[in-house]
Backbone as a printed PyTorch tensor [residue, N CA C, xyz], in Angstrom:
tensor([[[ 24.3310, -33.3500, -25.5370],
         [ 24.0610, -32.2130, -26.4200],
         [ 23.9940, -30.9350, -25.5820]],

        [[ 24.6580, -29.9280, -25.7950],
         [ 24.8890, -28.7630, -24.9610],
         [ 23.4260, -27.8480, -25.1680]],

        [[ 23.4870, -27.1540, -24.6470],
         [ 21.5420, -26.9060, -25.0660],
         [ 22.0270, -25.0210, -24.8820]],

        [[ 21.7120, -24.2090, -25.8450],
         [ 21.9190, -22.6260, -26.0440],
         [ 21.3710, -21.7950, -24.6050]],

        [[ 22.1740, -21.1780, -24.1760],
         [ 21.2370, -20.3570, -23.2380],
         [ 20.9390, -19.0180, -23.4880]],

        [[ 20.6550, -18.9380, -25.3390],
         [ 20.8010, -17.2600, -25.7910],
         [ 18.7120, -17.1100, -25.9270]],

        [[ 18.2740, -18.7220, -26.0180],
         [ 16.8920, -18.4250, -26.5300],
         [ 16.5210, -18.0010, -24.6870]],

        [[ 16.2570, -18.7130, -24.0020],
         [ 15.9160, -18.3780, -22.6550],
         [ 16.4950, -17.2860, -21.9240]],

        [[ 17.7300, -16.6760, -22.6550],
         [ 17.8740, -15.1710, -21.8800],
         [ 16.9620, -13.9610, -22.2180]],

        [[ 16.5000, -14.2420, -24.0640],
         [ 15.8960, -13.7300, -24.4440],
         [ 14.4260, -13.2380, -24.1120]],

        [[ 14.3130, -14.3840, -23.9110],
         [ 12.5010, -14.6780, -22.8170],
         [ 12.3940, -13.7470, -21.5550]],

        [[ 13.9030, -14.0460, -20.7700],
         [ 14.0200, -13.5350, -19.6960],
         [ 13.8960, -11.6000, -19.9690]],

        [[ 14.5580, -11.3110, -20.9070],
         [ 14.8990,  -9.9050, -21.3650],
         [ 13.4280,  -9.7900, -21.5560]],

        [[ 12.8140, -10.3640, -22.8010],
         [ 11.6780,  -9.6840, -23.2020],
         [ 10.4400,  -9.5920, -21.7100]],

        [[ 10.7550, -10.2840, -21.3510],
         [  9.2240, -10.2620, -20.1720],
         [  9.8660,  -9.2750, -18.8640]],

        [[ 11.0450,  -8.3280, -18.9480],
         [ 11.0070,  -7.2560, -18.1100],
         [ 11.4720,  -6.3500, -19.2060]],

        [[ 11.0580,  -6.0560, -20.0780],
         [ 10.8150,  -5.1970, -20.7210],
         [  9.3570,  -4.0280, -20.4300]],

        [[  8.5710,  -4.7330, -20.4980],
         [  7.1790,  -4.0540, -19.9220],
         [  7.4080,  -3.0960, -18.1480]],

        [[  7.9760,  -3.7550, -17.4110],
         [  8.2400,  -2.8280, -16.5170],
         [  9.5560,  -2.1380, -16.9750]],

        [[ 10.1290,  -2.3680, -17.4840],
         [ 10.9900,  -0.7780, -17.4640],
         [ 10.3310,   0.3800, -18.1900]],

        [[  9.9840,  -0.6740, -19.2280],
         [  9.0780,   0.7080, -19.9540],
         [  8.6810,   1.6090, -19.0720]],

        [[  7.7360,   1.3130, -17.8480],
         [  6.6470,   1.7830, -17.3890],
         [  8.0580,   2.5840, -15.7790]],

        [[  8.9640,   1.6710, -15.6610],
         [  9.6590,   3.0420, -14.7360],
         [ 10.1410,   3.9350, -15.0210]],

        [[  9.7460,   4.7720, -14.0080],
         [ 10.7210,   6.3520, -14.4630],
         [ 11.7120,   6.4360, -13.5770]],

        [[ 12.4400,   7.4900, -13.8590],
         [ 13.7120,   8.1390, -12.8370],
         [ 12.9470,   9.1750, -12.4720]],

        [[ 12.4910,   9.4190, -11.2760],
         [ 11.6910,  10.5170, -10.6060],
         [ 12.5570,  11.3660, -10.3250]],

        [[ 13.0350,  12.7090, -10.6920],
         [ 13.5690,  14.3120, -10.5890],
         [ 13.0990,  15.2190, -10.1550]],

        [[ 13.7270,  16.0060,  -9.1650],
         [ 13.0430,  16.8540,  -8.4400],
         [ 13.2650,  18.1160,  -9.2220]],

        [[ 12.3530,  19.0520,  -9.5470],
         [ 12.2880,  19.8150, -10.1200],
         [ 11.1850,  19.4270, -11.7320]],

        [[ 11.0360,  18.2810, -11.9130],
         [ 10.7470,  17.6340, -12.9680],
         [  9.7580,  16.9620, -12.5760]],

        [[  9.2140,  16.2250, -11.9940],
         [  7.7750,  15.4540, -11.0180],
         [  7.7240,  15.9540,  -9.6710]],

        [[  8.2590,  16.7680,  -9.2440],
         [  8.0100,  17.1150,  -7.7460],
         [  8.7970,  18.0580,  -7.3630]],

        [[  8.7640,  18.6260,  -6.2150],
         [  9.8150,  19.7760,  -5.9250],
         [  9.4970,  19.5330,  -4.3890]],

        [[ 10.3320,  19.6130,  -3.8350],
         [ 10.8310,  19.8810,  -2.1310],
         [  9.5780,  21.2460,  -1.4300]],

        [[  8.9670,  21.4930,  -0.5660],
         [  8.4210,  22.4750,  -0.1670],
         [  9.2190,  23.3140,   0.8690]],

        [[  8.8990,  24.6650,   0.6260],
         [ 10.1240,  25.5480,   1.3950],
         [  9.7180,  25.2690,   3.1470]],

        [[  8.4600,  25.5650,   3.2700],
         [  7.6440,  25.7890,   4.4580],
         [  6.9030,  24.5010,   4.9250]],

        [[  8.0760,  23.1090,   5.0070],
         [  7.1360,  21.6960,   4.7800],
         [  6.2790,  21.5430,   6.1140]],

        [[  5.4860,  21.0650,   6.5880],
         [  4.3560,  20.7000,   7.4790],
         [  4.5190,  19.4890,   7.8110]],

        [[  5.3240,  18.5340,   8.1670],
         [  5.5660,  16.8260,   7.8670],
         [  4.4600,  17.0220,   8.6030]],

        [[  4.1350,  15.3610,   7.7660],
         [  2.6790,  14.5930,   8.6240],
         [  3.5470,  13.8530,   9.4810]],

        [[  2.6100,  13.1580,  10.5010],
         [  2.7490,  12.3990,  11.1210],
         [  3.0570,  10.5510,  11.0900]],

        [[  2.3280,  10.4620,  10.1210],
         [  1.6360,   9.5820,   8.6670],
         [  1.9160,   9.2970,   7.5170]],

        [[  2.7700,   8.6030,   6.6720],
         [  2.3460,   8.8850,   5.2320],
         [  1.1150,   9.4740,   4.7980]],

        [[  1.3320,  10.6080,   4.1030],
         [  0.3930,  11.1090,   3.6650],
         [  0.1710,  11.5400,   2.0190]],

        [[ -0.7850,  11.3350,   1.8270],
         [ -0.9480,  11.9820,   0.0920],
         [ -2.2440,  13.0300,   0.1370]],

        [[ -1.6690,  14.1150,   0.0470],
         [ -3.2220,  15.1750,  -0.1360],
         [ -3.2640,  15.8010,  -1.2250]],

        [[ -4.3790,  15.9470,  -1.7660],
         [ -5.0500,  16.9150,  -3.2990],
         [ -5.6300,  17.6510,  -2.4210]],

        [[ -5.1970,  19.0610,  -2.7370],
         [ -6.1430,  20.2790,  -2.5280],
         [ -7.0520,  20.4340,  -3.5350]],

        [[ -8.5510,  21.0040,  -3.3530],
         [ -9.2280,  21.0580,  -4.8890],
         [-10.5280,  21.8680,  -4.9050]],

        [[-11.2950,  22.1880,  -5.8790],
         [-12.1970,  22.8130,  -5.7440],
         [-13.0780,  22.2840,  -6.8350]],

        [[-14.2960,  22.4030,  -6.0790],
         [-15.5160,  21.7190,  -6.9990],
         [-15.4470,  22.0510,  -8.0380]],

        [[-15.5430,  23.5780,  -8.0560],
         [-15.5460,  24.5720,  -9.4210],
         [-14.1530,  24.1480, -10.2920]],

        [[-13.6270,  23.5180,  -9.9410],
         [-12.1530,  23.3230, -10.7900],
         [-12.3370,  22.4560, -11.8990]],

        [[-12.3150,  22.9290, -13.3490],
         [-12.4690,  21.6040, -14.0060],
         [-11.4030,  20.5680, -14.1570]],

        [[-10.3580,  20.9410, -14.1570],
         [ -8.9520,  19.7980, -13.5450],
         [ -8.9990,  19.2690, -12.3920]],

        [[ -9.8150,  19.8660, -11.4660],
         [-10.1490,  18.7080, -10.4200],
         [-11.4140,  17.5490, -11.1030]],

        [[-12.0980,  18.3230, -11.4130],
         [-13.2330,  17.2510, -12.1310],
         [-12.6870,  16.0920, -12.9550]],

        [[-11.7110,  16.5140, -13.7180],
         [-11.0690,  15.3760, -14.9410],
         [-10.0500,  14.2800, -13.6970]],

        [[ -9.3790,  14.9370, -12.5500],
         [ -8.5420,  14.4970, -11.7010],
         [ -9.5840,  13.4100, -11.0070]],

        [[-10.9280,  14.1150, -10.4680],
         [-11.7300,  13.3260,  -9.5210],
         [-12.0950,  11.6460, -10.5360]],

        [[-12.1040,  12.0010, -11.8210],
         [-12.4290,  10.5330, -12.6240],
         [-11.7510,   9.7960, -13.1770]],

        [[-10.8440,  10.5670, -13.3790],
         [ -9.4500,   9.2650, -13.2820],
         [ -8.1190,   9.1470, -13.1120]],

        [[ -7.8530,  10.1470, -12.0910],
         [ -6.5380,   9.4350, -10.8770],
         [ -7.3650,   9.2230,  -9.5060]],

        [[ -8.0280,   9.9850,  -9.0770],
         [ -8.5940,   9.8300,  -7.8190],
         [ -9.3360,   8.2220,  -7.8450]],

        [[-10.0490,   7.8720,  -8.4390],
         [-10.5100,   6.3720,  -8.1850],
         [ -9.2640,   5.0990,  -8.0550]],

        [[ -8.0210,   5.5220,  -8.9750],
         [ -7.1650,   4.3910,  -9.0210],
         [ -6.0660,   4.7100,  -7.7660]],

        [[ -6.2510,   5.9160,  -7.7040],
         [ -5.3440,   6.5020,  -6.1270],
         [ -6.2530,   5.4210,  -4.9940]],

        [[ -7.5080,   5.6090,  -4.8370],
         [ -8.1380,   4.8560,  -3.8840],
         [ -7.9630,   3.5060,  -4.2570]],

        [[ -7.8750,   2.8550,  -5.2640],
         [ -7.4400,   1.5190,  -4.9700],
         [ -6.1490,   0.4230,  -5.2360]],

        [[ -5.4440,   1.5740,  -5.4500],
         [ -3.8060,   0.8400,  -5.6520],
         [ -2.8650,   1.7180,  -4.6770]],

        [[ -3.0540,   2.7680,  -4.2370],
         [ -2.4650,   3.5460,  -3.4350],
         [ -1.9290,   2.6110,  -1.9920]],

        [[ -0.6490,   2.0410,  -1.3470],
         [ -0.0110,   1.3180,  -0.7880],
         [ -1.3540,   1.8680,   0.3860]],

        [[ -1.9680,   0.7270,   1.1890],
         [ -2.5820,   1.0650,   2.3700],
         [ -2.1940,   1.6400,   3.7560]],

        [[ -0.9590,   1.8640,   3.7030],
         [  0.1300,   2.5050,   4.9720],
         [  0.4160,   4.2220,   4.1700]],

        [[ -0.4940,   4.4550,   2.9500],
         [ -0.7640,   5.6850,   2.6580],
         [ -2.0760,   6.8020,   2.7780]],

        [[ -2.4930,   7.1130,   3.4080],
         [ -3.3930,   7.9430,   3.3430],
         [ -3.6850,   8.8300,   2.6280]],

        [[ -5.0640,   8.8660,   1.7630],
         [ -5.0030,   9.3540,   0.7300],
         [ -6.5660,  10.6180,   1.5040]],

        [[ -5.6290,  11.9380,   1.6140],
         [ -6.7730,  13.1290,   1.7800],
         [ -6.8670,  14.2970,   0.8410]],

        [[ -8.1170,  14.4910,   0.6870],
         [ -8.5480,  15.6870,  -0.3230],
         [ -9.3620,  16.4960,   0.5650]],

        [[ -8.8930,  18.0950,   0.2190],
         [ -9.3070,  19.0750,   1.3350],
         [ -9.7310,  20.5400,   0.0050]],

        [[-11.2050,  20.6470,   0.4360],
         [-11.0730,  21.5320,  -0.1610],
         [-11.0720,  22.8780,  -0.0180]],

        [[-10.6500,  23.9300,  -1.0930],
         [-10.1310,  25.1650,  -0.7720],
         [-11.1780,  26.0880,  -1.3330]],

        [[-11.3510,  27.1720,  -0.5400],
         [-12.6750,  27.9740,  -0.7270],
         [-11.9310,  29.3410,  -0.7210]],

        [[-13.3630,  30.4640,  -0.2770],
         [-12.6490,  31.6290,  -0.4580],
         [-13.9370,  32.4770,  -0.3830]],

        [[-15.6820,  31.9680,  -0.5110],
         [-16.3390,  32.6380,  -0.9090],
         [-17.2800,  31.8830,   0.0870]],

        [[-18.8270,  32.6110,   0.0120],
         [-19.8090,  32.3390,   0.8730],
         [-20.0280,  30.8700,   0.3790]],

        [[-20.3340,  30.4540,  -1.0800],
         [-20.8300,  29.1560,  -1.8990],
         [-19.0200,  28.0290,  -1.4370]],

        [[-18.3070,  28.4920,  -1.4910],
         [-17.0420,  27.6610,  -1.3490],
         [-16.9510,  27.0730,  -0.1450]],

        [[-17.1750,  28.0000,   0.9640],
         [-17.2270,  27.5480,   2.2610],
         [-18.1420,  26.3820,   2.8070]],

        [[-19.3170,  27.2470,   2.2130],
         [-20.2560,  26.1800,   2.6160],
         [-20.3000,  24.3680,   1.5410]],

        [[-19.1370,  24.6680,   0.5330],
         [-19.3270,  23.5930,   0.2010],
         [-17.9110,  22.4640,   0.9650]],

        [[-16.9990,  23.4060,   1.2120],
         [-16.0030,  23.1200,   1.7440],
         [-17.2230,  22.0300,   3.7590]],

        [[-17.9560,  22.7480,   4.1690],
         [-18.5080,  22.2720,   5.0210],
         [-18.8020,  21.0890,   4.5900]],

        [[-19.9580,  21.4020,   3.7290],
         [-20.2950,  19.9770,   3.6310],
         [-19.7480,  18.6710,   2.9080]],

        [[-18.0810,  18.8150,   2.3230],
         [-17.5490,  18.2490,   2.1620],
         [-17.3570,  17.1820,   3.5030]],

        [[-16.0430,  18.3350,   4.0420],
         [-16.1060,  17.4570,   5.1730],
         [-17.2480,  16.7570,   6.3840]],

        [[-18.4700,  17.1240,   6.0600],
         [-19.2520,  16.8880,   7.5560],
         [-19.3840,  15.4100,   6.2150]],

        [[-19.6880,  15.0050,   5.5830],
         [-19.6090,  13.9180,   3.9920],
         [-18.8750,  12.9230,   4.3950]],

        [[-17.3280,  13.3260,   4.4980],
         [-16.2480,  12.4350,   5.0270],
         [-16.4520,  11.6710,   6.3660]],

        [[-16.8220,  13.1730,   7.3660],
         [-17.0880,  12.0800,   8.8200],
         [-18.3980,  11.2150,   9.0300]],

        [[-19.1570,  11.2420,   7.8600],
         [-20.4600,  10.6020,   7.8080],
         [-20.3170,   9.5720,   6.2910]],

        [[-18.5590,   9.1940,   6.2710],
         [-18.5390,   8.3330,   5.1410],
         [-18.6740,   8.1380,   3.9580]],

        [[-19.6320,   9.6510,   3.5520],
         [-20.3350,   9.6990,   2.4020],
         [-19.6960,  10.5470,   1.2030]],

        [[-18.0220,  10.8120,   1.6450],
         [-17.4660,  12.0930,   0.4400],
         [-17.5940,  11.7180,  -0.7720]],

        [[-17.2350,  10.2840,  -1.0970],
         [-17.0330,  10.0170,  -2.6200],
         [-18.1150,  10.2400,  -2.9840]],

        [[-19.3790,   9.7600,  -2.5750],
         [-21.2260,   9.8270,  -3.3050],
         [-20.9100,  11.7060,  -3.3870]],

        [[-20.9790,  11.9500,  -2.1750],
         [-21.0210,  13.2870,  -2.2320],
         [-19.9510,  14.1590,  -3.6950]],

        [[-18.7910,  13.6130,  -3.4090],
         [-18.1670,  14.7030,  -4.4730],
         [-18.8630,  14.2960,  -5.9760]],

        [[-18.8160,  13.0860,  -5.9790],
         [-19.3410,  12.7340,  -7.5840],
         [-20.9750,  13.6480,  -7.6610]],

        [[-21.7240,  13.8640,  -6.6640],
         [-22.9250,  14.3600,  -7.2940],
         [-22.3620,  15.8620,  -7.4420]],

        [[-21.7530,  16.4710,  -6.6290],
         [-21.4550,  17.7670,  -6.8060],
         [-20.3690,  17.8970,  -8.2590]],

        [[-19.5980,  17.5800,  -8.4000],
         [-18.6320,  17.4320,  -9.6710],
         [-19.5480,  17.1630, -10.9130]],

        [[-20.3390,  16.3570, -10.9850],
         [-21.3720,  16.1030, -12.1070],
         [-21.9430,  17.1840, -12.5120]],

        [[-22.8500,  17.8730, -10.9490],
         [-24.0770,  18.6910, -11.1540],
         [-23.1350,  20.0010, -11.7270]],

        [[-22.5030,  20.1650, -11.2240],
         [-21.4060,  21.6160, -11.8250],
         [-21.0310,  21.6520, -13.0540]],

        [[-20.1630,  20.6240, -13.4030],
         [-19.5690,  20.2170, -14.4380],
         [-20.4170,  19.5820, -16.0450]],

        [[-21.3410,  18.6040, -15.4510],
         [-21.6380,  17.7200, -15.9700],
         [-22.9790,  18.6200, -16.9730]],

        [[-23.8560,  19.0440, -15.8770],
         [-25.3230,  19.4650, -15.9210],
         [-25.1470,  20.8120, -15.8850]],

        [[-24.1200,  21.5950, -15.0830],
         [-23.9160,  22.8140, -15.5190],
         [-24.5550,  23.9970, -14.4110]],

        [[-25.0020,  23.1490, -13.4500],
         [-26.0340,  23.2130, -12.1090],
         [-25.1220,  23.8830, -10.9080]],

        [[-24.6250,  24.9370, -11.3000],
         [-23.3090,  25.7800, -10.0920],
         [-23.8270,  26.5510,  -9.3970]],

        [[-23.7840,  25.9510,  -8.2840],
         [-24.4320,  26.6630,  -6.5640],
         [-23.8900,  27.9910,  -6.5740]],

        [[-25.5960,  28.5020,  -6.5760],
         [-24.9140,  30.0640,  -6.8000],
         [-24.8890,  30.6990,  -5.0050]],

        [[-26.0170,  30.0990,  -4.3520],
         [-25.9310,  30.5000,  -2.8030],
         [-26.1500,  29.1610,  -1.9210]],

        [[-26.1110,  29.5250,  -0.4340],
         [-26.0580,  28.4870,   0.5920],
         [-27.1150,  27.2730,   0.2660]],

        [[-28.5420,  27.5160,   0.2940],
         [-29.1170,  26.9900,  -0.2170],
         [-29.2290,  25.8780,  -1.3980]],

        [[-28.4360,  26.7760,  -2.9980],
         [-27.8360,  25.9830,  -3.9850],
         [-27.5480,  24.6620,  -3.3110]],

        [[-26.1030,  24.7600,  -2.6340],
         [-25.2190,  23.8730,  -2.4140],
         [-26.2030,  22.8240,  -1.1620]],

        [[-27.3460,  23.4480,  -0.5600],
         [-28.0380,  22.1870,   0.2850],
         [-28.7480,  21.3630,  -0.6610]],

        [[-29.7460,  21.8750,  -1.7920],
         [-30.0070,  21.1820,  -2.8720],
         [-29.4570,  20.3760,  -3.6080]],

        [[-27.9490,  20.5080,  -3.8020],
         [-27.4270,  19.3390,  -4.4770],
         [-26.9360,  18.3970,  -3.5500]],

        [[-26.1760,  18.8360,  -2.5990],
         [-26.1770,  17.8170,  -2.0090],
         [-26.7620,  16.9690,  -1.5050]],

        [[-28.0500,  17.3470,  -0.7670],
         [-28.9600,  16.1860,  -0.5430],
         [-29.6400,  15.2450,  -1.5310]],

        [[-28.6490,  15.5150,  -2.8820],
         [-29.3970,  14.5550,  -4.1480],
         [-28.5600,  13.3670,  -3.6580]],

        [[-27.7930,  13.2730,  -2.8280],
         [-26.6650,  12.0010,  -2.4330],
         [-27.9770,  11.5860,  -0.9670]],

        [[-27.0920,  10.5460,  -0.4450],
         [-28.0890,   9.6140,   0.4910],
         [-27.7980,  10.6890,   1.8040]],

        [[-27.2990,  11.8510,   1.5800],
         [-26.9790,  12.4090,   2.9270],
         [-28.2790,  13.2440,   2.7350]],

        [[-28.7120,  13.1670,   3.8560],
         [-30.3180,  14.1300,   3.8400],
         [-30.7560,  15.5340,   4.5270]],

        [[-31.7250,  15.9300,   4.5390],
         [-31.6930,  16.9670,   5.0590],
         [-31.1420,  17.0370,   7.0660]],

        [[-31.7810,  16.0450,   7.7540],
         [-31.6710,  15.6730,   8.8270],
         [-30.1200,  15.5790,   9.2890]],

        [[-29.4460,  14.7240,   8.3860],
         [-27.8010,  14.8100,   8.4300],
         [-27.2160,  16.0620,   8.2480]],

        [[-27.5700,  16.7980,   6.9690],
         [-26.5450,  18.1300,   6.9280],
         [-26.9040,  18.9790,   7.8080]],

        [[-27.7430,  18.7030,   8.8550],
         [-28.3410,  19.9280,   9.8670],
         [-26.8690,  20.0280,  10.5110]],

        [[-26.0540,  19.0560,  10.3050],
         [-24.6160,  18.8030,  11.2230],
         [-23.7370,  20.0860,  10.8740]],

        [[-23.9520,  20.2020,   9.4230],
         [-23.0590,  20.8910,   8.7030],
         [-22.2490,  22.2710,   9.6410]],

        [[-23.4240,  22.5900,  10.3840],
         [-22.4250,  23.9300,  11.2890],
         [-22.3800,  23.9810,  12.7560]],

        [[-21.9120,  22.3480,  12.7800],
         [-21.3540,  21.7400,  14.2650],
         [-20.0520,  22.2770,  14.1240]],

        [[-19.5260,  22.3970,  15.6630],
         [-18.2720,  22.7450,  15.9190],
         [-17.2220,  21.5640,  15.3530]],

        [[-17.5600,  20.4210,  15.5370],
         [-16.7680,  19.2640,  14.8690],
         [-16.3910,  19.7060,  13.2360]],

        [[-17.8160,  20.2840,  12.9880],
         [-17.1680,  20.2040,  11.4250],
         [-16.7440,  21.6970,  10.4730]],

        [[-16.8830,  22.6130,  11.9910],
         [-15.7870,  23.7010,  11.3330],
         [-14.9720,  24.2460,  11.8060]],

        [[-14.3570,  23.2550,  13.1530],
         [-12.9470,  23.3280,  13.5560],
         [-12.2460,  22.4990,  12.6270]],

        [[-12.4190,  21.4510,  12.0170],
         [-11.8770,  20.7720,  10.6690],
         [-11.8560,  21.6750,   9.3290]],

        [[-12.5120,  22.5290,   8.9930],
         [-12.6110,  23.4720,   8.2750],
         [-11.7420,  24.4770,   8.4120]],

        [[-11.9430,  24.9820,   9.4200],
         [-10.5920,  25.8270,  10.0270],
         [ -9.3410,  25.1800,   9.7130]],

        [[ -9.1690,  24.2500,  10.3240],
         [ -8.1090,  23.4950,  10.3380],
         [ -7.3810,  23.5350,   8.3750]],

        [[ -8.2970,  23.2430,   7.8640],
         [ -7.7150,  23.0460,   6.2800],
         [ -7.5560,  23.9560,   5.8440]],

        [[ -8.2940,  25.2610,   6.1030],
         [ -8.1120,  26.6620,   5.8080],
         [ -6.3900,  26.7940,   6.3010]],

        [[ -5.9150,  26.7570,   7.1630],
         [ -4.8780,  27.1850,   7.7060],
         [ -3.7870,  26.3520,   7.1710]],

        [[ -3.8650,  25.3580,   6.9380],
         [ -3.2080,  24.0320,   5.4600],
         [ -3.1980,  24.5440,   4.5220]],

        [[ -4.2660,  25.2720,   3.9420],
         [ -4.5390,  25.9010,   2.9920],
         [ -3.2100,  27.4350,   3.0530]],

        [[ -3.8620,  28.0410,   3.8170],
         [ -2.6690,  29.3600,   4.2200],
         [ -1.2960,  29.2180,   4.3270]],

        [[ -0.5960,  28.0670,   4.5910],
         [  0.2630,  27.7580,   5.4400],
         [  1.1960,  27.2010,   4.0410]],

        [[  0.4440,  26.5300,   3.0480],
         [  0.9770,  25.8880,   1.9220],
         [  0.8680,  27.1840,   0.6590]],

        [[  0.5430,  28.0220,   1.0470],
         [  0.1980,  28.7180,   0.0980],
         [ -0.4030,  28.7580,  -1.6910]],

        [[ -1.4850,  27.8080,  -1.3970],
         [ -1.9820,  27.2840,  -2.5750],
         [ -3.0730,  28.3620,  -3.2960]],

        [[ -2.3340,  28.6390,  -4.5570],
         [ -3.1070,  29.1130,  -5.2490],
         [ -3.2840,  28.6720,  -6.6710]],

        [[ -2.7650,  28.1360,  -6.5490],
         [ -3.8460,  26.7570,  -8.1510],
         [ -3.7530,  25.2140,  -7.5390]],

        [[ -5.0950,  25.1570,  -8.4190],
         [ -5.6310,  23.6850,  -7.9360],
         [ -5.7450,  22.7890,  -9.4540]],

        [[ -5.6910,  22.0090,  -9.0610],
         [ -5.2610,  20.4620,  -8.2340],
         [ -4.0850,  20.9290,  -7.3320]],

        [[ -3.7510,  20.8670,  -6.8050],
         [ -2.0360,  20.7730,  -5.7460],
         [ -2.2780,  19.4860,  -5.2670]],

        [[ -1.1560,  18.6690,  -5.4640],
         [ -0.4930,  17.3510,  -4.8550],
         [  0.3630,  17.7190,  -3.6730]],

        [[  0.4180,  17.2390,  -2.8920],
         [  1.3970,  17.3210,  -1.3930],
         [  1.2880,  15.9510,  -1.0270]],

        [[  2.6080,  15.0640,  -0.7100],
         [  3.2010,  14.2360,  -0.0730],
         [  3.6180,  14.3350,   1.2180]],

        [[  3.0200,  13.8060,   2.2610],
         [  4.0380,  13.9730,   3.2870],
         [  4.1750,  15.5340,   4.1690]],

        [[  3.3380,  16.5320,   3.5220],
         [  3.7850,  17.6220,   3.7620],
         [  5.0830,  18.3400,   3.3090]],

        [[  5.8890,  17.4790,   2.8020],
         [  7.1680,  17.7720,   2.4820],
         [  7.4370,  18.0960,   0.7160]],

        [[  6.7230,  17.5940,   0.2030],
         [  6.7570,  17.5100,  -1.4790],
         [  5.6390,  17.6900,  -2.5390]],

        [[  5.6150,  18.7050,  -3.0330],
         [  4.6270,  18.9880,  -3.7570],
         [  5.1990,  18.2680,  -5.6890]],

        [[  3.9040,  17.5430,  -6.0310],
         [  4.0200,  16.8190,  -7.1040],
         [  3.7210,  17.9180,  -8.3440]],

        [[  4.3180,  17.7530,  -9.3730],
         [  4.2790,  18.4820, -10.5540],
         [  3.2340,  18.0430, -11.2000]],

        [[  1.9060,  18.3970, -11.1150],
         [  0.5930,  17.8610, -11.5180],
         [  0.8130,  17.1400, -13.1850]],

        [[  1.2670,  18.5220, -14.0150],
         [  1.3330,  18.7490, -15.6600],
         [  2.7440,  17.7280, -15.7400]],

        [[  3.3430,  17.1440, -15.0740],
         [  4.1880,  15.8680, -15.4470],
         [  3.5770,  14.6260, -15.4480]],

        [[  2.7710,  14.2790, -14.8630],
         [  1.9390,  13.0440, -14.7170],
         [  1.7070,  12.6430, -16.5690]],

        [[  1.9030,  11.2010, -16.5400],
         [  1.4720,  10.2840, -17.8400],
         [  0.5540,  10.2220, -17.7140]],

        [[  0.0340,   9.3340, -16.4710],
         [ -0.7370,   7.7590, -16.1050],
         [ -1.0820,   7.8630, -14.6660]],

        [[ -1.8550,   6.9420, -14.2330],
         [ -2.2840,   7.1190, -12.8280],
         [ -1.6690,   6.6090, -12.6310]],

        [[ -1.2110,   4.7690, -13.0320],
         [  0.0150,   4.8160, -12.2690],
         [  1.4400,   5.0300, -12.4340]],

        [[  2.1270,   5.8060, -12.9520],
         [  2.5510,   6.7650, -12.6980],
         [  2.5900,   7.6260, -11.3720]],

        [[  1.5320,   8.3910, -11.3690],
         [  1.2710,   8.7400, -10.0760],
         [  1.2650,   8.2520,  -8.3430]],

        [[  0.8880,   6.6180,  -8.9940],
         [  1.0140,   5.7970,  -7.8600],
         [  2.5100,   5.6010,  -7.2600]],

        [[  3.1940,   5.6130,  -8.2070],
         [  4.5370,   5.0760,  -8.4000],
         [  5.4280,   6.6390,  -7.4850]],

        [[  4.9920,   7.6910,  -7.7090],
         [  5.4550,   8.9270,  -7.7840],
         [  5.3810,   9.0190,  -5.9960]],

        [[  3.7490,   8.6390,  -5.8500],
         [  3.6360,   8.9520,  -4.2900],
         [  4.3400,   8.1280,  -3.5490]],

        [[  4.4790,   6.9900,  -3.7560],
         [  5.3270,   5.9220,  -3.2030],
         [  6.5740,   6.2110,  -3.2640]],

        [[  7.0550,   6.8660,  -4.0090],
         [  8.8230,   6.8640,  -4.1350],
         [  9.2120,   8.3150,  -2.9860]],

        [[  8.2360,   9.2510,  -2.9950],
         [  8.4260,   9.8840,  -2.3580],
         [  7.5960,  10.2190,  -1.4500]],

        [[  6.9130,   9.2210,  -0.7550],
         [  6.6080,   8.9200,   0.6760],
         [  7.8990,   7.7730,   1.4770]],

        [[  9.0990,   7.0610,   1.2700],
         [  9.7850,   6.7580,   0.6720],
         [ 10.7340,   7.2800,   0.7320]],

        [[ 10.9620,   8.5420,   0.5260],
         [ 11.8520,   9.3910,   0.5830],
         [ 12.4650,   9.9160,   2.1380]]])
């Protein structure tokens, strides 16, 4: 008895159906664009520029940033640098990073993103911004670090990333140094996952 091979192609069709759905044809000009003045990393790299005060960073920090940290290919580095401009920016920009080299950015950004956003609690001076932050496990004793040379030659350093990329709206996506992502194209996080990968990749 000859046996059909139209029911089992069918099976085959329907069960990659779900991933095509979900691929795109990534276009430059359309999810990403080439940078004039690129900076290559050294590294795969994925960086968000951002600012506390940003409420699209806030909506970004809760749900692409968590699934970036755990589906993001591990031969990718995933950095967020933030961009200031003012006495309260700087100093939060500090204690961002002194956060990172003491492990503690994610606790740290989520209490600051909350207290701003959430509670409505926006560091109006230097002080402000020591108060909230020490609501995280980083304490007073730790942020004494905050205006070590370690942690504002790194400051410097992003400032001039900052200058160099010429960012003036935030969220900004950068790949690689080479490719800036079209934020307002994004579906899905992954999506996004898919996006950094194709053009780290590139």
């Amino acid at each position: 008895m000859k046996r059909s091979l139209t029911a089992p192609l069918i099976i085959i069709i329907l069960s990659l159906l779900p991933a095509m759905s979900h691929a795109t044809e990534f276009k430059q000009g359309v999810h990403y664009q080439a940078i004039d003045n690129p900076s290559v990393t050294s590294t795969p790299t994925f960086t968000e520029y951002f600012s506390f005060f940003c409420a699209q960073c806030y909506r970004f920090s809760k749900t692409f940033a968590p699934v970036v940290r755990k589906k993001l290919p591990t031969n990718i580095k995933f950095r967020q640098v933030h961009v200031d401009g003012s006495q309260v920016t700087n100093e939060l920009s500090k204690a961002y990073v002194l956060a990172e080299r003491l492990h503690k950015d994610i606790e740290v950004e989520t209490v600051l993103f909350d207290a701003i956003h959430q509670h409505k609690d926006r560091p109006k001076n230097i002080e402000d911004v020591l108060k909230l932050v020490t609501q995280s496990s980083l304490n007073d004793k730790s942020y004494a670090q905050v205006n070590s040379f370690t942690v504002n030659s790194a400051v410097a350093a992003n400032r001039a990333e900052v200058k160099h990329f010429n960012i003036t709206v935030i969220p900004t996506l950068i790949v690689n140094g080479k490719y800036q992502i079209n934020y307002s194209s994004l579906k899905s996080e992954q999506q996004l996952i898919e996006l950094v990968t194709y053009l780290v990749a590139k």
